[in-house]
C-alpha positions in Angstrom: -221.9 17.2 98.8 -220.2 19.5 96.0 -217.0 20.8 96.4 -217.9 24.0 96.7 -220.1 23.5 99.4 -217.7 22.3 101.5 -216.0 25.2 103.7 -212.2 24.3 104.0 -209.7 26.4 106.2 -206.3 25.4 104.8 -202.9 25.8 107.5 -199.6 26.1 106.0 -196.3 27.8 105.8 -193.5 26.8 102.9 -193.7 25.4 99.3 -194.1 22.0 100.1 -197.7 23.2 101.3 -198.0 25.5 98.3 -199.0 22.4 95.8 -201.8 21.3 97.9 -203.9 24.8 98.7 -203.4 25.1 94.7 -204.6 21.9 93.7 -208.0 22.4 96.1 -207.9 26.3 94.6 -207.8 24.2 91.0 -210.5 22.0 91.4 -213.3 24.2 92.9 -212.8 23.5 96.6 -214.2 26.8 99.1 -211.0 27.8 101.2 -212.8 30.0 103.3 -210.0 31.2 105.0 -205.9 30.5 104.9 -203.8 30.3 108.0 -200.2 30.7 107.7 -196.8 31.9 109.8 -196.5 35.7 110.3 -194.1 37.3 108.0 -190.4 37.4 109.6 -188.0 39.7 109.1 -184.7 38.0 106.9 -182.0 38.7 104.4 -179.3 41.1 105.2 -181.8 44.3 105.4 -184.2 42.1 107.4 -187.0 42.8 105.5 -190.2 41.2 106.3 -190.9 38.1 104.6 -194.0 36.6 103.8 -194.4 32.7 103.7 -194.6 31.0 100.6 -198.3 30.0 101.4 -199.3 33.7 102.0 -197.9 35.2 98.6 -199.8 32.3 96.8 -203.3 33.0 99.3 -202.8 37.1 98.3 -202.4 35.9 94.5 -205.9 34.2 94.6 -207.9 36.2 96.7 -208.3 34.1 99.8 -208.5 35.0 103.3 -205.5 35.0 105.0 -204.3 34.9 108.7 -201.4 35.3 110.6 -201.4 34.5 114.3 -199.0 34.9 116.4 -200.7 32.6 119.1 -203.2 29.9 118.0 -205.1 29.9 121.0 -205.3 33.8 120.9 -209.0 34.5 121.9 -209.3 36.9 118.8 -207.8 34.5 116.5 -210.0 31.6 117.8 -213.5 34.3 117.2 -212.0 35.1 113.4 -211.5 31.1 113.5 -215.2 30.4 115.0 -216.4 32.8 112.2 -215.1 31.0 109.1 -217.7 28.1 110.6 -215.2 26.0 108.4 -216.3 22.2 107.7 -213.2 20.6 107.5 -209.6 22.0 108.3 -206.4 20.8 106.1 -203.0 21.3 107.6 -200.1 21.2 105.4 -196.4 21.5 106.9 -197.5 23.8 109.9 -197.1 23.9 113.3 -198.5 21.9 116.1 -202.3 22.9 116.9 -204.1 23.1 120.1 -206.9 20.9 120.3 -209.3 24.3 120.1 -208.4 24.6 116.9 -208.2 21.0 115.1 -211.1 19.9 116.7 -213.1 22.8 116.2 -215.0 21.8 112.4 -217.9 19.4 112.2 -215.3 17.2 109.9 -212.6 17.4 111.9 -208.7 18.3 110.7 -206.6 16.7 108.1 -203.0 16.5 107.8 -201.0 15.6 105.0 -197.1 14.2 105.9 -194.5 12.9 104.7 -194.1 9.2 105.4 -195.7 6.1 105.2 -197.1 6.4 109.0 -196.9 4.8 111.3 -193.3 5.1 110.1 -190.8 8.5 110.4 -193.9 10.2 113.0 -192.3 13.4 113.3 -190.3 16.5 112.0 -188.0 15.3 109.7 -189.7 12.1 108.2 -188.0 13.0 104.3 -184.3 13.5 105.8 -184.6 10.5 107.9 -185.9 8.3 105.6 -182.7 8.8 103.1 -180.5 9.1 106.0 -181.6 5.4 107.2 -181.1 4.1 103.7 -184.7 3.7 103.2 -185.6 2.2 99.2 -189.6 4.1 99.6 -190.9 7.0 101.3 -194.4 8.2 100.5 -197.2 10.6 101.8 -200.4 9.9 104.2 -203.6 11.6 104.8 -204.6 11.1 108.7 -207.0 12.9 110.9 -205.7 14.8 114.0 -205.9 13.4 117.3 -203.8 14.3 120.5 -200.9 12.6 119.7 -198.5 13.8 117.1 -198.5 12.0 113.4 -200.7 9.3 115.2 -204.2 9.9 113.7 -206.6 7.6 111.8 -205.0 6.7 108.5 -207.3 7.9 105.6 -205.0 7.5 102.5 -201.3 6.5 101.4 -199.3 6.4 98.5 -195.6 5.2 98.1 -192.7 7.1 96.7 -189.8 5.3 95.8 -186.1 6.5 96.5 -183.5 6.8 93.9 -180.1 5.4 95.2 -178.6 8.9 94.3 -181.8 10.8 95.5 -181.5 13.8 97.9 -184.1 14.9 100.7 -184.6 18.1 98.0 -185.0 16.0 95.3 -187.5 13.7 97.0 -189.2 16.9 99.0 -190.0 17.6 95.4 -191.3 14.7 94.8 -193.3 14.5 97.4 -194.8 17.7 97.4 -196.6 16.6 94.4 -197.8 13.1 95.3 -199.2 15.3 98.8 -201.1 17.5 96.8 -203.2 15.3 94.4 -203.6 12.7 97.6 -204.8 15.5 99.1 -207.3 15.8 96.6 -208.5 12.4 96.6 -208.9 12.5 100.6 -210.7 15.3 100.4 -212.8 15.1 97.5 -213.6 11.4 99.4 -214.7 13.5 102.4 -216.9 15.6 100.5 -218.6 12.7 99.2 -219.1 11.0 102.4 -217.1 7.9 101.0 -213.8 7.6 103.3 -212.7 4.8 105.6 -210.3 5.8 108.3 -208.0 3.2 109.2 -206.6 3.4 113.3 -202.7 3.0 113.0 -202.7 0.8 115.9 -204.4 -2.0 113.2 -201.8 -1.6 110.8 -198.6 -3.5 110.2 -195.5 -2.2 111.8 -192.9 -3.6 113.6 -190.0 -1.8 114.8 -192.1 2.0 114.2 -188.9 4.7 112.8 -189.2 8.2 114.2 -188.0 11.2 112.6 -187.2 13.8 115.4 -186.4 17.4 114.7 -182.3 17.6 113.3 -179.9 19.7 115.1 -176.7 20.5 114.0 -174.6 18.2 115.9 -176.8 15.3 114.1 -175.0 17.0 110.9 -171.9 16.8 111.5 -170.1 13.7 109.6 -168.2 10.9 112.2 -165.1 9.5 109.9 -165.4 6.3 111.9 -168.7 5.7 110.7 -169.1 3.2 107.4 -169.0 5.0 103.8 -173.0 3.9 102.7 -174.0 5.9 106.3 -172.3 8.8 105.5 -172.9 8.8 102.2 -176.5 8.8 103.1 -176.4 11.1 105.8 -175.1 14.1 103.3 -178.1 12.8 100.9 -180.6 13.0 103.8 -179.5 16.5 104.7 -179.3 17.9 101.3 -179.4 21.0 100.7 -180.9 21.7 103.9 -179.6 21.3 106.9 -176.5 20.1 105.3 -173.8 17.5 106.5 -170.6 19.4 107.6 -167.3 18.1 108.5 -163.9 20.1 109.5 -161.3 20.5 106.2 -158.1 22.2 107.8 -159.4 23.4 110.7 -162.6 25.1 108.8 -165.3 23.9 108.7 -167.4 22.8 105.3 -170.6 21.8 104.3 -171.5 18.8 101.7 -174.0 19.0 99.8 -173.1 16.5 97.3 -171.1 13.8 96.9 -170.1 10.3 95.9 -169.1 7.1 97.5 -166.1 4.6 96.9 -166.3 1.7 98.4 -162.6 0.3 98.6 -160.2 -0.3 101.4 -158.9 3.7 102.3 -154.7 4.0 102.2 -155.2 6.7 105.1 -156.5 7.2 108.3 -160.9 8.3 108.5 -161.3 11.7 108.3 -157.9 12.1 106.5 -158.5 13.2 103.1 -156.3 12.6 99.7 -156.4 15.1 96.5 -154.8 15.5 93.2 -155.2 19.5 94.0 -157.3 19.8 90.4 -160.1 17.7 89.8 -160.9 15.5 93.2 -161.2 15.7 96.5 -161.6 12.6 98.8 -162.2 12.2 102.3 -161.7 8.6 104.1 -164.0 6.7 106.0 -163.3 3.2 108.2 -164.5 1.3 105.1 -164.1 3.7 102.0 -163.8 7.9 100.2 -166.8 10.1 100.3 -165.6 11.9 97.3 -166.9 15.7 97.6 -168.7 17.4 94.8 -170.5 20.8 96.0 -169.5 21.8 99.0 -169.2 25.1 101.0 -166.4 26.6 103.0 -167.3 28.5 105.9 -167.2 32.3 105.0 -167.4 31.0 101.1 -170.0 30.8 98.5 -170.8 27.2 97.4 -168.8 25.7 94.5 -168.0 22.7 92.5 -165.1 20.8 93.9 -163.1 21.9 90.9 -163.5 25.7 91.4 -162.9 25.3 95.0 -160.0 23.2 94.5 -158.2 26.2 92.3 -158.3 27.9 95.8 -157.0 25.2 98.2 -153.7 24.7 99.2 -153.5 21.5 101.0 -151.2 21.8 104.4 
């Protein structure tokens, strides 16, 4: 089949999904339509918004559409209408099985992880936040269960020991989008193997659940590498926070010493000009960029020009 036979609907929202409707736009593939989030209203004169997905779609010419409800009867017609081969969903929302099993081809989703491992929201953050060495993407088909589809494509990513979950996002994003072009230029050709999950080698499966903001908050009593990872894994969003005088301050980077603290965890020690140390049970998180609450984010130098320590 050529590529441009092949009627694609593409589903996504931010820019991680941006790189993989370009890369299809790039290389001939017929999105017949674009489904994205409805535009929000943000920013202090809550202006309405539109996703990152929809600005690119508008750019190019494609079809977009915005429902509020995906099992809207209208939406599902305009859906119907499309009469869409294969579907490709791209960091968006959970879909009703009226949707993803509606083409002949089914729905493919590109993620995050190296499934069956980190199934879930969050599979970047938690894989830094658990100290993981490799992260990666996969291309599965949809089924009922969430993340647990047939396995059509994978392709490892390692993690820096310094890497944040922006930096690797990044990453990422990239390695999605051209896997995303193999699986599907493998679909068109009728030469892809899907692999059940249940067959493949896992032993303890990790999970990557949705992060709230009590999972962002730092415990002092914790060991310095965990904490340490923990601001990597939620940098620069949602961000590990922690109180500093009463107030409370979000880390977005920092550094680790790994040497026996001379005061109590959570206590912190400064020379008032150039550092800023916080202690753990086994070592300082040393703060670099941070943000007090109801204060723009700074080095720890410029912010340290303000502080007077109590």
């Amino acid at each position: 089949m050529q590529s441009d036979s092949l009627r694609i609907v593409f589903m996504g929202t931010p820019d991680f999904a941006v790189a993989s409707l370009d890369i299809l736009v790039q290389h001939g593939f017929n999105i017949v339509g674009v489904i994205t989030a409805p535009d929000k209203p943000a920013g202090r004169g809550l202006q309405l918004q539109e996703s990152a997905v929809k600005k690119y779609a508008v750019s190019k010419g494609l079809h977009v559409m915005q429902p509020e409800k995906l099992k809207n009867p209208e939406f599902l017609e305009e859906l119907r209408a499309l009469k869409a081969d294969l579907q490709v969903v791209v960091a968006f929302r959970m879909l009703p099985v009226v949707v993803w099993d509606m083409p002949r081809l089914g729905t493919i989703n590109v993620h995050g992880s190296l499934l069956p491992n980190y199934r879930g929201a969050a599979p970047i953050n938690w894989a830094i936040i658990n100290g993981e060495k490799e992260s990666g993407v996969t291309t599965f088909k949809l089924q009922h269960e969430i993340d647990t589809g047939d396995v059509m494509f994978s392709q490892a990513v390692p993690i820096r020991e310094d890497e944040t979950a922006g930096e690797l996002h990044d990453a990422l994003m990239q390695t999605g989008a051209e896997l995303l072009l193999k699986t599907v230029t493998a679909i068109a050709n009728g030469d892809v193997h899907e692999m059940p999950q249940a067959q493949m080698k896992a032993e303890d499966i990790k999970h990557a659940p949705k992060i709230f903001k009590e999972d962002c908050q730092i415990k002092w009593e914790d060991g310095i590498d965990h904490i340490y990872n923990l601001v990597r894994g939620l940098s620069p969003y949602p961000t590990a926070w922690t109180y500093l005088q009463g107030k409370s301050v979000k880390i977005f980077k920092a550094t680790k010493e790994k040497v026996a603290p001379a005061v109590a965890p959570g206590e912190f020690v400064t020379d008032g000009k150039s550092y800023l140390k916080i202690a753990a049970k086994d070592g300082y998180l040393s703060l670099v960029d941070i943000q007090l609450e109801g204060k723009k984010r700074m080095e720890i130098e410029a912010f340290l020009r303000g502080f007077r320590a109590n």
